[in-house]
C-alpha positions in Angstrom: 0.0 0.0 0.0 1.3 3.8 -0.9 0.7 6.6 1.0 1.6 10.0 -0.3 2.3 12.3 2.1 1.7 16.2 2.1 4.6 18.3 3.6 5.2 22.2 4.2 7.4 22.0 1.4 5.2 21.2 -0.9 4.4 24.4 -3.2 0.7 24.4 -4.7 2.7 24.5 -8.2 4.8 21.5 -6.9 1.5 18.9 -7.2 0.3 20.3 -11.1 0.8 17.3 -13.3 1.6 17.4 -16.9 -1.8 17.4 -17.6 -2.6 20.8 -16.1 0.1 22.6 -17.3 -1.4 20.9 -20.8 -4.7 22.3 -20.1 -3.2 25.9 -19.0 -1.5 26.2 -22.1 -4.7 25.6 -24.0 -6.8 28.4 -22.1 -4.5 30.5 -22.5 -3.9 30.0 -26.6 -7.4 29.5 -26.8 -8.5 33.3 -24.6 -4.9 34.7 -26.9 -6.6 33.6 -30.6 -10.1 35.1 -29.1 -7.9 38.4 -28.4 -6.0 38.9 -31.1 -9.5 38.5 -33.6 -12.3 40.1 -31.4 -10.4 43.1 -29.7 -11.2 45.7 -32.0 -14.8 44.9 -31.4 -14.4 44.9 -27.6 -14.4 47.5 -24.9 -12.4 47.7 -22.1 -14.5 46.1 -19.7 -15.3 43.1 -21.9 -11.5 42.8 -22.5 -10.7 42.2 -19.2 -13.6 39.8 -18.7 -12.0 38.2 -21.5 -9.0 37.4 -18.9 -10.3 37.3 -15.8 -12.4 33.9 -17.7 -9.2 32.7 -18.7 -7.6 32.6 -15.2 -10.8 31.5 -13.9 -11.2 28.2 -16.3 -7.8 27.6 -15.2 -7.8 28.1 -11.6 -11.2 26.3 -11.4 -9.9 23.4 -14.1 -6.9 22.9 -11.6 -9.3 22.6 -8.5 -11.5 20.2 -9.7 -9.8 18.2 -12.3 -12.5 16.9 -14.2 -13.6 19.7 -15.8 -10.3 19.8 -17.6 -11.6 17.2 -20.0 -15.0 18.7 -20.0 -13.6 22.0 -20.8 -11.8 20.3 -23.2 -14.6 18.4 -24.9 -16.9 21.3 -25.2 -14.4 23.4 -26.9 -13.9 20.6 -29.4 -17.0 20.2 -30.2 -18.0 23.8 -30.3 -15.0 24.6 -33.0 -16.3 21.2 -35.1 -19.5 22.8 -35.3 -18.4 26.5 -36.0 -16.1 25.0 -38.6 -18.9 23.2 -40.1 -21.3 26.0 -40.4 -18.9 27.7 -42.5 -20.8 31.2 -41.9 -23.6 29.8 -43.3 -26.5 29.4 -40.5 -28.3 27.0 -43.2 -26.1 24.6 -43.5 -27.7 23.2 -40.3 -29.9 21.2 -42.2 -27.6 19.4 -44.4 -24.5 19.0 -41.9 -25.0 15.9 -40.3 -23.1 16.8 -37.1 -24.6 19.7 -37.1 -28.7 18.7 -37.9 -28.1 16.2 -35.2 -25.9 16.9 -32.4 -24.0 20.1 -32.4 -26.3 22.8 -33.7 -27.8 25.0 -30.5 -31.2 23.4 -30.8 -30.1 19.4 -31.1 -27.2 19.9 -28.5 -30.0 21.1 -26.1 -32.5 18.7 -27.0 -29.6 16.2 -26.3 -29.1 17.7 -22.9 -32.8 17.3 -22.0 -33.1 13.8 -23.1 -29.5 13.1 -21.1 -30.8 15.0 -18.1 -34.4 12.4 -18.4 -32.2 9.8 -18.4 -29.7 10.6 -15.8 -32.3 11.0 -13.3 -34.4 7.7 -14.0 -31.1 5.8 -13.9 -30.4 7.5 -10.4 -33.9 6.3 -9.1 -33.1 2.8 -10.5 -30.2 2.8 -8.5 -32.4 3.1 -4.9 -34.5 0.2 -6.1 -32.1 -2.4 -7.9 -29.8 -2.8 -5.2 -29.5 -3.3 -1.4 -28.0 -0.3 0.9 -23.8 -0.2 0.1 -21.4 -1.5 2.0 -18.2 1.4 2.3 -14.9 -0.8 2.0 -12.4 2.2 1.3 -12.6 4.7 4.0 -14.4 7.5 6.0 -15.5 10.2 3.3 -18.6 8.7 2.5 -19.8 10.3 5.7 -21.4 7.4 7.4 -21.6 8.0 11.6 -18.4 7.5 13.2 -16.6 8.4 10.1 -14.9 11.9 9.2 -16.8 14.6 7.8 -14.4 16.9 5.8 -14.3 20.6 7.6 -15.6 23.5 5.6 -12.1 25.0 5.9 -10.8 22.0 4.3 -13.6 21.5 1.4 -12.7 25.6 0.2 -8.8 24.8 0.7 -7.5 21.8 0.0 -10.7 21.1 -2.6 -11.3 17.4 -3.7 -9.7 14.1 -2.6 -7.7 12.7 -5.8 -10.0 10.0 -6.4 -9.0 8.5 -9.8 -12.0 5.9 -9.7 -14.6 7.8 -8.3 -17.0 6.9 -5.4 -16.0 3.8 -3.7 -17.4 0.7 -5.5 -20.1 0.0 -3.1 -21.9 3.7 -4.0 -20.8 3.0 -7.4 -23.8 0.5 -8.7 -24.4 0.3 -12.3 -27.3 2.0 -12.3 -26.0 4.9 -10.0 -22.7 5.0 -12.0 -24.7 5.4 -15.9 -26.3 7.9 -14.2 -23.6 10.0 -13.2 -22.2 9.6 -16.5 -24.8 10.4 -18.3 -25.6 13.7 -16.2 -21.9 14.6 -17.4 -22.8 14.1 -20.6 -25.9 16.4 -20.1 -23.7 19.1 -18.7 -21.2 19.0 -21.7 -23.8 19.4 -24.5 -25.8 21.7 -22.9 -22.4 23.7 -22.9 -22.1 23.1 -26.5 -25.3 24.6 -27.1 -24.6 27.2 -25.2 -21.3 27.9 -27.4 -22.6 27.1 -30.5 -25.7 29.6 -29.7 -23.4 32.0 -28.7 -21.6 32.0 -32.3 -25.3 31.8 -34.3 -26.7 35.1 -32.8 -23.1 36.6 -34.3 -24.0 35.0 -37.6 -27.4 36.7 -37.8 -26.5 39.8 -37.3 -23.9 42.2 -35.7 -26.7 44.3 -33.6 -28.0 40.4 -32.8 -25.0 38.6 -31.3 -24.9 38.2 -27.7 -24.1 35.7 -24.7 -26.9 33.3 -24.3 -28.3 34.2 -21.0 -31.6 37.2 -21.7 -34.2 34.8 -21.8 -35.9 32.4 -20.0 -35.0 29.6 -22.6 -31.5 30.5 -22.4 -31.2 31.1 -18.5 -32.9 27.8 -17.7 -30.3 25.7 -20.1 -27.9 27.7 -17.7 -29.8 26.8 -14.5 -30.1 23.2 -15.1 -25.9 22.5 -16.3 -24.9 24.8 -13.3 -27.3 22.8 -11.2 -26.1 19.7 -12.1 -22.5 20.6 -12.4 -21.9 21.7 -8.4 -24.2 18.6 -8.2 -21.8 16.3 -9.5 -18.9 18.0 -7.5 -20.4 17.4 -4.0 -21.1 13.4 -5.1 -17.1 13.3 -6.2 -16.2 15.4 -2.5 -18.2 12.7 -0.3 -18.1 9.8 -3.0 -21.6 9.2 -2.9 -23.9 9.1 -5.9 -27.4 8.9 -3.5 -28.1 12.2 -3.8 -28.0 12.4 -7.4 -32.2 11.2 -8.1 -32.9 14.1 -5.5 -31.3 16.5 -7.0 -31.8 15.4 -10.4 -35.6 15.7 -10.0 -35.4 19.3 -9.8 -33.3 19.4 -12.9 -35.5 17.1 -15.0 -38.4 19.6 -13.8 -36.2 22.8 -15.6 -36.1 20.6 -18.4 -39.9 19.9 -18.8 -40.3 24.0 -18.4 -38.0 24.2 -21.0 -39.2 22.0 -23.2 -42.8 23.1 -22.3 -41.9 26.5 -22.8 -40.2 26.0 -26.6 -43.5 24.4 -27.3 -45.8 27.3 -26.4 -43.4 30.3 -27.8 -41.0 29.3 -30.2 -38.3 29.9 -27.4 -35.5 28.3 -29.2 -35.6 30.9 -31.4 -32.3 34.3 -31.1 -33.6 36.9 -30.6 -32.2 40.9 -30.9 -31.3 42.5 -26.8 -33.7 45.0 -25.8 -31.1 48.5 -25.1 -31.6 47.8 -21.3 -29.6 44.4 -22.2 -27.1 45.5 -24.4 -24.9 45.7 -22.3 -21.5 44.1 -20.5 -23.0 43.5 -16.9 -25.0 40.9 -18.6 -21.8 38.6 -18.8 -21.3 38.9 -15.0 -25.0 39.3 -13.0 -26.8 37.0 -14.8 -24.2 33.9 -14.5 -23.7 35.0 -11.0 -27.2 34.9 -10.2 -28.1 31.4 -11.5 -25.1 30.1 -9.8 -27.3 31.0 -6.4 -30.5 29.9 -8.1 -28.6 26.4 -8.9 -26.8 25.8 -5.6 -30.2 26.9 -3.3 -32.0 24.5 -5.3 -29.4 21.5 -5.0 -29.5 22.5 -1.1 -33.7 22.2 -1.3 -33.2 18.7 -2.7 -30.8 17.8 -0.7 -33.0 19.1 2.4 -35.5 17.3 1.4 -33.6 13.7 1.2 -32.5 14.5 4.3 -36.5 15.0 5.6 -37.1 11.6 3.5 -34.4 9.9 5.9 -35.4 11.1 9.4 -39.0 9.9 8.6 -38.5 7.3 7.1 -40.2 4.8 10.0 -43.0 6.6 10.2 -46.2 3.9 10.0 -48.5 6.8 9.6 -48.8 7.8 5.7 -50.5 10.5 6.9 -47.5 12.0 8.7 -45.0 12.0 5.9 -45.3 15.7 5.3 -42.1 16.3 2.8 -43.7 13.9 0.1 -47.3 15.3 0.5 -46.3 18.8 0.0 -44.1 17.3 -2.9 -47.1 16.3 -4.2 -49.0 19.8 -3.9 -45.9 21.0 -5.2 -46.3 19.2 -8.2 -49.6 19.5 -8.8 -49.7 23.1 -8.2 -47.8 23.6 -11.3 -50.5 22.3 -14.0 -53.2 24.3 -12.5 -50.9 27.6 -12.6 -50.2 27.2 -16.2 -53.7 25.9 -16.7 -54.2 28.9 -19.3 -51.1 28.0 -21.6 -52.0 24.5 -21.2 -54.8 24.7 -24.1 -52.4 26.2 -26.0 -50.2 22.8 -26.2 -53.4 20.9 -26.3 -53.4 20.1 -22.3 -51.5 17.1 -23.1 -48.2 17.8 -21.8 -49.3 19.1 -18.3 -51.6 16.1 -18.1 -48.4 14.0 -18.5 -46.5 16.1 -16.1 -49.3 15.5 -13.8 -49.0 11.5 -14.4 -45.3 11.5 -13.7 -45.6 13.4 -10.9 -47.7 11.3 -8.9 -46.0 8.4 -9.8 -42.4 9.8 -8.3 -44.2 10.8 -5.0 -45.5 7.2 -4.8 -43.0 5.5 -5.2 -41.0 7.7 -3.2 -43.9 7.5 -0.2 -43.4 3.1 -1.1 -40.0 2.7 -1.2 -38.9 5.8 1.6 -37.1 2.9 3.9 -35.1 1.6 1.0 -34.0 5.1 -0.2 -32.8 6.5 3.5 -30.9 3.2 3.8 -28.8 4.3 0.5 -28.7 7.9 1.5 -26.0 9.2 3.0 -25.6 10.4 7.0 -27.0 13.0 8.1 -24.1 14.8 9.0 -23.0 14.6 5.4 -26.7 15.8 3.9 -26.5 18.3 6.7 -23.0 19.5 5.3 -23.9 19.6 1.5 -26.9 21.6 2.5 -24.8 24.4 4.5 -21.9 24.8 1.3 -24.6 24.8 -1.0 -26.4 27.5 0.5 -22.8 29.3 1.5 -21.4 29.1 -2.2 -24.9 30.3 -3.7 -25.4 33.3 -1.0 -21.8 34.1 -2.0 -22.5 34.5 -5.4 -25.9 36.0 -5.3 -24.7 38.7 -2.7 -22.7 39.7 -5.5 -25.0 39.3 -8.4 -27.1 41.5 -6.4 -24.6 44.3 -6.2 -23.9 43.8 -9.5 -27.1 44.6 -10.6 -27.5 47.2 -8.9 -24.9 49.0 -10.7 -25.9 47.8 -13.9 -29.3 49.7 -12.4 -28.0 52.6 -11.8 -25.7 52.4 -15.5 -29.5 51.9 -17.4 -32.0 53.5 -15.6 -29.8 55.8 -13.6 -31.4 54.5 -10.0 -29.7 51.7 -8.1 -32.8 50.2 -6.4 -36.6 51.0 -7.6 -38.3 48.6 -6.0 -38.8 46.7 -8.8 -40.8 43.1 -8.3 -37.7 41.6 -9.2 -35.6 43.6 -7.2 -38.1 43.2 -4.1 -38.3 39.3 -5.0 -34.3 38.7 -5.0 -33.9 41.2 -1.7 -36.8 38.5 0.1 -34.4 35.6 -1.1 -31.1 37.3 0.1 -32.6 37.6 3.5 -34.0 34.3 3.8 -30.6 32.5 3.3 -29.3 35.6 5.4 -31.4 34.5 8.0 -30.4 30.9 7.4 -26.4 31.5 7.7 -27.1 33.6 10.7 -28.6 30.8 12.8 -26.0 28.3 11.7 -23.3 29.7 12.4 -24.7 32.0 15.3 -27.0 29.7 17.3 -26.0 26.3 15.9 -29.0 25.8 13.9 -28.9 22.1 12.0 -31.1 19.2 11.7 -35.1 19.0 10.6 -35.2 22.7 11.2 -32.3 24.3 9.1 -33.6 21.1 6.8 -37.3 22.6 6.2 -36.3 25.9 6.3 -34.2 25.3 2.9 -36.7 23.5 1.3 -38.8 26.2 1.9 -36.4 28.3 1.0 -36.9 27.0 -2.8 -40.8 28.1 -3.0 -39.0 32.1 -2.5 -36.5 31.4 -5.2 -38.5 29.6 -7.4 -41.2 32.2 -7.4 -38.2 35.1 -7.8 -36.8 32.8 -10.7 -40.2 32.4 -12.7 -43.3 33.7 -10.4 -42.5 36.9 -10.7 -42.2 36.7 -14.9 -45.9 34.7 -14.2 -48.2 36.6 -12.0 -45.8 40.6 -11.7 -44.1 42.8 -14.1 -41.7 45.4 -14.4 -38.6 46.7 -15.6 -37.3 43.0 -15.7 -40.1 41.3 -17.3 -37.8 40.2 -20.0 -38.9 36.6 -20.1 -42.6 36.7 -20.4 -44.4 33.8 -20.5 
C-alpha cells in the first residue's frame, strides 16, 4: 500500500501534473486567438472579462480536475460545429453533425433527453440494489466516520479519487447515471457555445451571450445545477443524492421544453437597449449560480426530511412527500391557461409522472434512507450549498445594482424583481445567521431550505408569471 504524504514543502505548483500545465496552455492559446481576432470589437470592460475567464477556467480546471476534460470536450466540439457551419446558419440542415448533435437546438434537446435519463437511472439505483457497503474509507460520511471541515472542502478542494466513489456507492445504475448527467452538462455547454456563435452569424446588432431569456437562462440553470451537483457526489463519494437532485433538474427541463412548445423559445432573438450591455456577462451567471446551488440545497433538504422519517407507519405524517405532491400538482393548475395552448397534453403527462415519483417515493422511503447518506453529510452539503450560492448571489445582487444605476440611472426601484431577490437574500441571510450564530442544523435548518426554494422559485419564474416590471424580460 502507498501513501503520499503532504509536507510544508510542498508548493501548490509542486502537485500540477503534466496534464494541467497541458490544459493551462490551451486556455491561455485558446483566450490569446479570441484576443488577437475580437479586440477591435471589444471595450475595455469586456476585454478584461475576457482574462479574468481565462484565469478563472484555469484556476477552477486545476481545482476540480475533471472539468479539464469537460472544458476540453466542449471546446472541441464547439470549433467542429463552427467550422462546419462555414458562416452559413443554413447549413444546419444538411451537416450531419450539425442537424443532429452540435447545432444550439439538437445539443440542447440532447441535454434534456440526457438530463431524463440521468435521473431515472439514479432512481433505479435506490431500487435495484440493497444499501452499500463502504470498503475504502471514512468520506462517505457514514456516523463515526470523518466529515471533511468547511475549511478544508474551500482549501484543499477534492480528494484525488481516480476511480470515483468507492465501488459500493458505485452501482451500475447509479454510475450510468452519473455519467450520463456529465454528458448532459457538456452538450448543454455546446449549445450554449454554439448559440453564442449563431446570434453573431445573424447579425452584428443580434449577437450576444446566451443568458436574456428564460430559454436560455434555464439551459444555464439546469448545467450549473447539475455541475456543483456532480462536485459534491465526487467530494463525499456518494452518488445517492443524485435522483434528488436530479428531479429538480429534470423539472427545468420539462419548463424548457414546455416552454419551446408554447413560444417558439428556441428561437435568437435581438437585446432590448436595457440588455445590451457588458453586466449581462457577470450578474446574470452570478445569479443562477445561487439559483442552482439553493436549489441543489432544497433537494438535498429534502432527502434528508425523506431519511429522518422514514419509519413513520403513519402515511399520513409523511409531510415532505405530500407537500411534494402539492408542489407538483400546483404547477399544472398555474399554467392551466397555456396549457390549451399545447393541447393540455403535456401538463396532463407532467401530472402523471408526478404522482408516480411521489408514490414510489412514499413506497419505497425505507429503502432510499438506507442508500442515502448520514446525516451529518446531507446536513453538510446543505450548509456549502447555500454558502457558495449566498456568495455569489450577494454579489449578483450588487452587480445589478450598478448595472441599475448604468441603465436607468437608480440603483434600487423597487422593482418586483428587485423586491423578489432582496426577500431571497434575506432568507438564506437569516439561514447563515442561525448556523453559524445559534447552531441551527437538523429538521429545522432542513425545512427551512426547502422552503427556501418556493421564494427562489417564485423570484426565478413567479414573478415573470403573475408581476411585471422593468425585468419582465422573459414573459411567459
Amino acid at each position: 500500500m502507498t501513501t503520499t504524504t503532504l509536507t510544508l514543502n510542498d508548493s501548490w505548483l509542486s502537485r500540477r501534473s503534466v496534464f494541467d500545465w497541458v490544459f493551462a496552455v490551451l486556455v491561455l492559446a485558446g483566450g490569446a486567438i479570441a484576443f488577437s481576432r475580437y479586440a477591435a470589437s471589444m471595450d475595455y470592460y469586456e476585454k478584461t472579462i475576457l482574462i479574468a475567464a481565462v484565469a478563472a477556467t484555469i484556476s477552477i480546471g486545476w481545482f476540480w480536475r475533471p472539468l479539464r476534460v469537460l472544458a476540453i470536450v466542449v471546446a472541441a466540439a464547439s470549433l467542429l460545429a463552427i467550422a462546419s457551419y462555414q458562416g452559413d446558419l443554413a447549413r444546419a440542415d444538411s451537416v450531419f453533425w450539425l442537424k443532429y448533435f452540435l447545432s444550439s437546438q439538437s445539443a440542447i434537446l440532447w441535454m434534456s433527453v440526457l438530463f431524463f435519463m440521468s435521473t431515472l437511472f439514479y432512481w433505479i439505483g435506490f431500487f435495484v440494489a440493497g444499501p452499500p457497503q463502504d470498503k475504502n474509507g471514512p468520506l462517505r460520511g457514514q456516523r463515526g466516520h470523518e466529515v471533511p471541515s468547511v475549511g478544508a472542502f474551500f482549501v484543499a478542494g477534492p480528494p484525488q479519487d481516480k476511480n470515483g466513489p468507492p465501488g459500493g456507492q458505485g452501482d451500475t445504475m447509479d454510475l450510468i447515471g452519473s455519467r450520463l448527467a456529465w454528458a448532459a452538462v457538456a452538450m448543454a455547454l455546446i449549445g450554449t457555445m454554439v448559440r453564442w456563435y449563431e446570434s453573431h452569424q445573424l447579425g452584428p446588432d443580434i449577437g450576444h451571450i446566451p443568458v436574456s431569456n428564460l430559454y436560455e437562462v434555464f439551459v444555464l440553470f439546469c448545467w450549473l445545477t447539475a455541475a456543483f451537483y456532480l462536485y459534491f457526489e465526487s467530494r463525499y463519494r456518494t452518488r445517492a443524492l443524485g435522483a434528488f437532485v436530479m428531479l429538480v433538474v429534470s423539472a427545468a427541463v420539462g419548463f424548457l421544453l414546455w416552454y419551446t412548445l408554447v413560444r417558439d423559445a428556441q428561437e435568437i432573438q435581438p437585446l432590448v437597449p436595457a440588455l445590451q450591455s457588458w453586466w449581462m456577462k457577470l450578474h446574470v451567471p452570478a445569479n443562477f449560480i445561487g439559483y442552482g446551488t439553493f436549489s441543489l440545497s432544497a433537494m438535498v433538504a429534502f432527502a434528508y426530511l425523506i431519511k429522518e422519517q422514514a419509519q413513520e407507519t403513519r402515511w399520513y405524517k409523511l409531510t415532505p412527500i405530500w407537500l411534494l405532491g402539492v408542489a407538483l400538482c400546483f404547477v399544472p393548475v398555474a399554467f392551466r391557461q397555456r396549457a390549451q395552448e399545447a393541447g393540455g397534453s403535456y401538463w396532463v403527462g407532467y401530472a402523471l409522472i408526478s404522482a408516480l415519483i411521489a408514490a414510489g417515493i412514499l413506497l419505497g422511503r425505507r429503502r432510499i434512507a438506507a442508500r442515502l447518506p448520514a446525516n451529518e453529510v446531507l446536513d453538510d452539503v446543505m450548509y456549502k450549498s447555500i454558502t457558495v450560492g449566498f456568495a455569489f448571489f450577494t454579489i449578483a445582487t450588487v452587480l445589478g445594482a450598478l448595472w441599475a444605476a448604468d441603465a436607468w440611472g437608480g440603483y434600487w426601484s423597487w422593482d418586483p424583481k428587485e423586491t423578489w431577490a432582496l426577500i431571497v437574500w434575506l432568507n438564506y441571510a437569516a439561514w447563515l445567521h442561525m448556523r453559524l450564530v445559534k447552531g441551527l442544523r437538523g429538521t429545522v435548518a432542513a425545512w427551512w431550505a426547502l422552503g427556501g426554494l418556493a421564494v427562489t422559485t417564485f423570484a426565478f419564474l413567479g414573478v415573470n408569471m403573475f408581476l411585471s416590471g422593468l425585468h419582465s424580460y422573459g414573459t411567459l
